[in-house]
VOVOBA-496749 format. One record per atom (N, C-alpha, C): residue number from 1; atom name; x, y, z. Coordinates in steps of 0.02 Angstrom, whole numbers, plus 50000, padded with zeros to 5 digits. Atoms other than C-alpha are relative to their C-alpha. Last residue first. Layout:
# residues N
SITE  resi  name   east  north     up
SITE   NUM    CA      X      Y      Z
...
# end
This chain:
# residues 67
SITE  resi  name   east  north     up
SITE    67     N  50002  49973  50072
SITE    67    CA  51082  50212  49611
SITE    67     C  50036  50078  49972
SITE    66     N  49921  49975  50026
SITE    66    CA  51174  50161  49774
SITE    66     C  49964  50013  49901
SITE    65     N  49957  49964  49946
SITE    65    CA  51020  50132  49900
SITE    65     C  50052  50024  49941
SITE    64     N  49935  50027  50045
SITE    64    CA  50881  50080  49755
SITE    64     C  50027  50024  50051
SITE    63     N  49961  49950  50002
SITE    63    CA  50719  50100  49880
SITE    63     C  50059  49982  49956
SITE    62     N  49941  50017  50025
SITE    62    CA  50578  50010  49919
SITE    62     C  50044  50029  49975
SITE    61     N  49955  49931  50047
SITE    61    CA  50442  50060  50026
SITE    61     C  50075  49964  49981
SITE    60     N  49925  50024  50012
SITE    60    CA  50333  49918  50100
SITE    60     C  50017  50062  49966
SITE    59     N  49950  49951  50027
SITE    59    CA  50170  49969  50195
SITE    59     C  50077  49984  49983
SITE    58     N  49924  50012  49998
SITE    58    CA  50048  49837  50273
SITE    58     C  50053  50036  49943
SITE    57     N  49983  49955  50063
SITE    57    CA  49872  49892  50312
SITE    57     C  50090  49980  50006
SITE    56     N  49933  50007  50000
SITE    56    CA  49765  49781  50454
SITE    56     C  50022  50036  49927
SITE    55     N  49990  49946  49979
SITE    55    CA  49581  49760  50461
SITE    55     C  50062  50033  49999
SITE    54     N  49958  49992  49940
SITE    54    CA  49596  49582  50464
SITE    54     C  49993  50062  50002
SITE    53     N  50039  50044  49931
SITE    53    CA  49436  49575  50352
SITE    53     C  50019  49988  50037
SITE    52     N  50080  49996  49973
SITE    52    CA  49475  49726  50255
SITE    52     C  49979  49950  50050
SITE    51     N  50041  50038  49981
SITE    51    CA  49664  49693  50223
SITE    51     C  49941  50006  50011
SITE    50     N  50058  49974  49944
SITE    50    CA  49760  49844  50156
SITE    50     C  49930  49939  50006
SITE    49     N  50027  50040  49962
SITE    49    CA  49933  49804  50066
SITE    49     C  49943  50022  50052
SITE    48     N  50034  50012  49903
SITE    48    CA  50022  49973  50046
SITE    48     C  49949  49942  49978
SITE    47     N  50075  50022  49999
SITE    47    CA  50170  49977  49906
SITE    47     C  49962  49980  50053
SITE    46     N  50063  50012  49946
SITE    46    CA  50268  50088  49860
SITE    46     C  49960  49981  50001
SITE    45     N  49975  50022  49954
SITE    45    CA  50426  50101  49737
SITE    45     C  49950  49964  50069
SITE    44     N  49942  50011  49998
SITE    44    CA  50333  50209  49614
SITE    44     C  50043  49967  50080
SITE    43     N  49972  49920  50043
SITE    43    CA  50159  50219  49665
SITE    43     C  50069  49963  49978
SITE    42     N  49900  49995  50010
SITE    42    CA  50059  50052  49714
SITE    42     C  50016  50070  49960
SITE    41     N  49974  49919  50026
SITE    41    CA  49884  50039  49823
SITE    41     C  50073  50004  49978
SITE    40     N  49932  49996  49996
SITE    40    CA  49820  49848  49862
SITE    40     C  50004  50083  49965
SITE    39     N  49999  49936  50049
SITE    39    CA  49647  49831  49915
SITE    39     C  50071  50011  49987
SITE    38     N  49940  49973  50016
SITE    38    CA  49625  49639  49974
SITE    38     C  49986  50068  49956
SITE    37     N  49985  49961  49954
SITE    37    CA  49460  49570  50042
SITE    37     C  50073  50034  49981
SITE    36     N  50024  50048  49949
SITE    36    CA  49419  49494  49859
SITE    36     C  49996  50061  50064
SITE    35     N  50019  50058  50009
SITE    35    CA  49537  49575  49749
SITE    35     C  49953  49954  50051
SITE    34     N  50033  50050  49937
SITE    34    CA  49556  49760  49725
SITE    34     C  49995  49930  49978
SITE    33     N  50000  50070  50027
SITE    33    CA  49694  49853  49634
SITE    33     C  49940  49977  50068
SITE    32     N  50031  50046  49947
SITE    32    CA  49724  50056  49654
SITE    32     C  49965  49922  49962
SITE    31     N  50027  50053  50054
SITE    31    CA  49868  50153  49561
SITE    31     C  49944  49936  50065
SITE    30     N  50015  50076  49969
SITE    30    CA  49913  50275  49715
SITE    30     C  49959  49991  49911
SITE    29     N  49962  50037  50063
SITE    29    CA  49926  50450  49630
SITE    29     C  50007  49962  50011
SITE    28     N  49944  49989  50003
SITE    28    CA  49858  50557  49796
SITE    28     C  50051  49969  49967
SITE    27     N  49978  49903  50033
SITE    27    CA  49710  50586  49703
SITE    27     C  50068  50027  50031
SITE    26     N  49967  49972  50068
SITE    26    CA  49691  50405  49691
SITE    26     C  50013  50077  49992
SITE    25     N  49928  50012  50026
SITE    25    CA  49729  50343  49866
SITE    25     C  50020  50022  49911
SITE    24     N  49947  49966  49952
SITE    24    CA  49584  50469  49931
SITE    24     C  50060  49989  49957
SITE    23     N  50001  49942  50014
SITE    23    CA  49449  50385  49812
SITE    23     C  50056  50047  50028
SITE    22     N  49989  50014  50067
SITE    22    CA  49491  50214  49846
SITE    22     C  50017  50073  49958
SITE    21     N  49914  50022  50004
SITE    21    CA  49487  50248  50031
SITE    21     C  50019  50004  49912
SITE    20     N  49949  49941  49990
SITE    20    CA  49332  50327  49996
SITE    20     C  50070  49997  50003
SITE    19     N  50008  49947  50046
SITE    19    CA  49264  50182  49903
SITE    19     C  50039  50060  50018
SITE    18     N  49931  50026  50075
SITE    18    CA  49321  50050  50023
SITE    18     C  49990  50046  49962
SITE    17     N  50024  49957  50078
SITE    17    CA  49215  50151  50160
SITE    17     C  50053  49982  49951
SITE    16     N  50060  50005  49990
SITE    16    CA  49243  50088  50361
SITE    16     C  49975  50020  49925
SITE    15     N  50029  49970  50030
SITE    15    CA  49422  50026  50364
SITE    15     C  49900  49986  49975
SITE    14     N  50084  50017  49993
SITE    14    CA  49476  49958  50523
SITE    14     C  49995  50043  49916
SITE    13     N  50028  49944  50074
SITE    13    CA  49679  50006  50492
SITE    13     C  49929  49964  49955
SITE    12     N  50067  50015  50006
SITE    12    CA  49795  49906  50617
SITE    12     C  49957  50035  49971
SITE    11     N  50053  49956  49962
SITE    11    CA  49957  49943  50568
SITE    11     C  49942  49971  49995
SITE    10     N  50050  49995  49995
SITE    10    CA  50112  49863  50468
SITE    10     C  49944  50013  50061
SITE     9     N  50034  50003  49965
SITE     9    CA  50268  49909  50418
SITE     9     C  49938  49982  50003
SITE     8     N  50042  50015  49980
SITE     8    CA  50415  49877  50309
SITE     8     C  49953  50008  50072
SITE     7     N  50031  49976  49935
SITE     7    CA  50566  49961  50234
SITE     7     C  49928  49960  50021
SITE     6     N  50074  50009  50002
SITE     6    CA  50653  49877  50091
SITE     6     C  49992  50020  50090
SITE     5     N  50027  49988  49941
SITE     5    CA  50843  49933  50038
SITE     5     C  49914  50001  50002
SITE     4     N  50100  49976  49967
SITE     4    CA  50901  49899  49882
SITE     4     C  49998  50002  50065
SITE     3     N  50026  49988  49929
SITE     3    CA  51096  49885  49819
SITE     3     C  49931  49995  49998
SITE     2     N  50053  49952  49935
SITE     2    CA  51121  49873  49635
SITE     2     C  50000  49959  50044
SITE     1     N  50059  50039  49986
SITE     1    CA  51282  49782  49565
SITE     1     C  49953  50042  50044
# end
């Protein structure tokens, strides 16, 4: 039976330029999603949560432990 392990953080993270951000997370292979105040960025296993109107960025990394 898989294991997982989930890591979580989050940070305060004013962002001043949704575009650049946008631009940044795709050249480092981030798949980028906006909705409203929500920018979400996902790669394999990772995903960052980035609030605009709290300002705030919340980072989960997920992991198989026993694959």
């Amino acid at each position: 039976m898989p294991c997982w392990q989930i890591q979580e953080c989050e940070v305060r993270f004013p962002v001043g330029h949704v575009d650049l951000l946008e631009k940044a997370a795709k050249s480092l292979g981030y798949r980028v999603t906006r909705a409203g105040n929500m920018v979400t960025l996902t790669d394999v296993g990772n995903i960052i949560k980035v609030d605009l109107a709290q300002g705030t960025a919340v980072a989960r990394d997920q992991g198989l432990v026993n694959a």
